[in-house]
N, C-alpha and C positions, 0 to 999 in steps of 0.2 A: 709736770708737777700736778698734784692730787688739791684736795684744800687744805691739806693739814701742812704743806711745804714742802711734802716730799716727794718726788718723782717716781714712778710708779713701779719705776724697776727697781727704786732702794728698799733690804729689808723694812722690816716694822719689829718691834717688840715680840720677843716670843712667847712671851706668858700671856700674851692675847689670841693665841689659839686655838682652832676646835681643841677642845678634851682638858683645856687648862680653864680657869677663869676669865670668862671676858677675852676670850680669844679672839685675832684679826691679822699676826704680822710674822717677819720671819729673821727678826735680826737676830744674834746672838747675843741671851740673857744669861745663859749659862755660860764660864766662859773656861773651858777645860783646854790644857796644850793637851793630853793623852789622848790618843787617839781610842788607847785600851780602854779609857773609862766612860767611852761613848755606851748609851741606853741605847735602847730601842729606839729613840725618839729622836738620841742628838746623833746627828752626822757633821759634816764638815761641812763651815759655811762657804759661800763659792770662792775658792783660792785668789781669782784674779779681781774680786771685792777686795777680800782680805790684803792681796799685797799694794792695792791702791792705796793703802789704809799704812804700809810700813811694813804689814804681820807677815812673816813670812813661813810661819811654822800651819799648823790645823788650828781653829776655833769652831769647839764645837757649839753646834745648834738646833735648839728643839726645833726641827722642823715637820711636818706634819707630813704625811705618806704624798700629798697631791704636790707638793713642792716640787718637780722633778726636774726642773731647767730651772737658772740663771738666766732671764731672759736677757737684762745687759750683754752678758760673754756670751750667751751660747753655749754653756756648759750642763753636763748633766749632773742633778743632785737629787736624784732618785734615792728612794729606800736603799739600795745597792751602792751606793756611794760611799763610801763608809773612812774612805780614805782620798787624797787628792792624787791618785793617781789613776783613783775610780772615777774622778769627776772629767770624764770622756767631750771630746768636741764635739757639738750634734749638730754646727751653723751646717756641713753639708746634706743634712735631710730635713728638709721643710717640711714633710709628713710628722717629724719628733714633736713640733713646735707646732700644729698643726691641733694634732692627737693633746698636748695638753694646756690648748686653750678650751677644746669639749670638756675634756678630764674637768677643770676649773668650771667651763659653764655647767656641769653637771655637778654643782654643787650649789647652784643659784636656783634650783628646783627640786633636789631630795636631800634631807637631812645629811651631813656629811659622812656619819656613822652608817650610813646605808651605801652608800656610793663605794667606800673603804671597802666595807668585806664584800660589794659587789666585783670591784676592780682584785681582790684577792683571789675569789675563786674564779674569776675570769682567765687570770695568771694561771693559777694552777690546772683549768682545762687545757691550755696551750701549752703548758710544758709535758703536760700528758698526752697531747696531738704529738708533739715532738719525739716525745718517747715511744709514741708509736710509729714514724717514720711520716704525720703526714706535716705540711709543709706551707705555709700561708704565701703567698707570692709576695716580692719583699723584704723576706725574711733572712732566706740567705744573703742575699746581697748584703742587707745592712751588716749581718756576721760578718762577711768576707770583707767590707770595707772599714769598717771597726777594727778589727784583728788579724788583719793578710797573713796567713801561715799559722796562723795558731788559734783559730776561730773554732775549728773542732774540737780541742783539747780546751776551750773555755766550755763550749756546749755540752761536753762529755763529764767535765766537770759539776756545773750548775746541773744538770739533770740526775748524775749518780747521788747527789748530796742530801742530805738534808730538806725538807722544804722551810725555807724561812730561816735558816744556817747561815750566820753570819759569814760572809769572807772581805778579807781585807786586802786582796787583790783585784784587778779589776774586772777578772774574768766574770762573775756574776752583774755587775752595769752591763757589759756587752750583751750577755743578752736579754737582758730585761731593757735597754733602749731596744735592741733589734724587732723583740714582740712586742714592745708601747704601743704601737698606731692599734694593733691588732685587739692588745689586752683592751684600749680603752673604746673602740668599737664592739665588741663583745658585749663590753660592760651594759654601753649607751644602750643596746639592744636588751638585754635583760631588766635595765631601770625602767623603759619602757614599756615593758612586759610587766611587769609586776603594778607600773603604776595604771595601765589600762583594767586589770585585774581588780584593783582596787574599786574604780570607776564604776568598773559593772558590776562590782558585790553591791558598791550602793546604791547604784537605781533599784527604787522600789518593784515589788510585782506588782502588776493588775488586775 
């Protein structure tokens, strides 16, 4: 439990997050059965909250790009979630859960708006590693233990499409969990980079 009574793994209000007013939480404020009339923003709040709750259909919810697990269940609710059958078990990789407590602390030191389109083009160098045949260690495995037998035909997928092309299957979470540890390493290393950057523009000359 928090000081406000709530327990740290229960949503919070979603109009209190970055990009909205007075943002901080991630319950669902909006509350849509259609899955079709999900934004950008609302995906599906975590199923095994929701059916706690009775609801057994999708509630959608503003939730914010860094949101990516239900850390209660152990589920993924990444940008690519978009459906609950996208919302993938990630309790057997501790690196998933791992990668987005950085993801989260890297947002206790750079504006959140910076860390976003940092972890975006992070994505998009890895699916261009990918396209080019090279290969992060880790990476297959989490594909093949994700999707056994049809982990190719998710990769072949997510990489001929679109970038940023919604799919409402679950082929696109597999492997946006599979490159997570990687994207948000990447990222760390660029935020880094740009904030040491900073650093040294403003030390004076002598």
């Amino acid at each position: 439990m928090n000081g406000t009574g709530r327990s740290a793994s229960q949503p919070r209000p979603a109009s209190r997050w970055p990009g909205s007013p007075g943002s901080t939480g991630t319950t669902p404020a909006l509350y849509l059965r259609d899955p079709g009339q999900f934004g950008e923003l609302l995906r599906p709040a975590c199923r095994r909250c929701t059916a706690r709750r009775g609801i057994a259909g999708p509630i959608a919810c503003r939730l914010p790009p860094h949101q990516t697990v239900c850390r209660r269940h152990r589920l993924w609710t990444g940008p690519a979630a978009r459906t609950h059958a996208a919302q993938l078990d990630v309790s057997s990789f501790p690196e998933i859960l791992r990668a987005q407590r950085r993801h989260l602390a890297q947002l206790d030191h750079h504006p959140w708006q910076h860390v976003e389109t940092t972890i975006s083009a992070a994505t998009h160098a890895i699916y261009q590693a990918l396209r080019g045949g090279t290969w992060i260690p880790g990476q297959r495995q989490r594909l093949r233990q994700l999707a056994p037998g049809t982990w190719g035909q998710a990769l072949a997928s997510v990489l001929g499409g679109s970038p940023g092309r919604p799919d409402d299957g679950p082929g696109q979470a597999i492997v946006e969990i599979a490159i997570y540890p990687d994207v948000v390493w990447l990222a760390a290393r660029s935020l880094r980079a740009h904030s040491a950057s900073h650093r040294t523009a403003s030390v004076p000359f002598r």
